[in-house]
N, C-alpha and C positions, 0 to 999 in steps of 0.2 A: 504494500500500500504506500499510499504517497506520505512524502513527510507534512504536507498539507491537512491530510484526513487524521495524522496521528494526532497533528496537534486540536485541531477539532474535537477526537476523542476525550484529549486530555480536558479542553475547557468543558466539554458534558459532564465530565467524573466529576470536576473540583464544583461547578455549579451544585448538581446532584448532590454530594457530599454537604455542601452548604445550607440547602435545602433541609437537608434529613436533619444537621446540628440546629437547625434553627425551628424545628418540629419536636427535637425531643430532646435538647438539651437542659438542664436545669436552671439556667441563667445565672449561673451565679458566677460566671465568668464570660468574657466576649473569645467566643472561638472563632478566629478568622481564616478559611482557607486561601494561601496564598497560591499553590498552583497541585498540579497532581501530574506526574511523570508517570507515563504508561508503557509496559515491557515490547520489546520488536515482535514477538507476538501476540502482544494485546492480550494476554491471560492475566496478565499481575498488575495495578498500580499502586504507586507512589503518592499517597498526598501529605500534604506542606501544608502547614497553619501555624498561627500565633498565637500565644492565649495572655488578654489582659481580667485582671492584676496577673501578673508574676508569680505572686505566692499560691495562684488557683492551678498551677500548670502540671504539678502533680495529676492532681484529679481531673483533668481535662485530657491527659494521655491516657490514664485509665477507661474512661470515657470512650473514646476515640479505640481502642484495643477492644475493651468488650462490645463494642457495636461495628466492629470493623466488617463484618459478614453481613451487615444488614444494607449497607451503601448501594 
């Protein structure tokens, strides 16, 4: 596929992704995804976020790990 389409793919995951945090996160921290890398054959990606406060970042990765299958 084209590197055109992959990156297409990637801006659907990281939206997606955003979507979902913004549906069933608990708010008690702002999780922001900043982009999502996805594998040359498109079976695995990569997403990238930032979590404000600082001190909420623990439990935002936890977050983000037990819902990673739901994305």
């Amino acid at each position: 596929m084209s590197e055109h389409r992959k990156i297409q793919i990637s801006e659907v995951i990281a939206h997606t992704a955003a979507e979902f945090i913004k549906r069933e996160s608990n708010r008690q921290s702002l999780i922001t995804i900043t982009r999502a890398d996805i594998s040359p054959d498109f079976k695995q990606a990569t997403i990238f976020f930032t979590v404000f406060p600082e001190s909420e970042e623990m439990h935002a990765i936890e977050f983000m790990k037990r819902n990673r299958k739901n994305f």
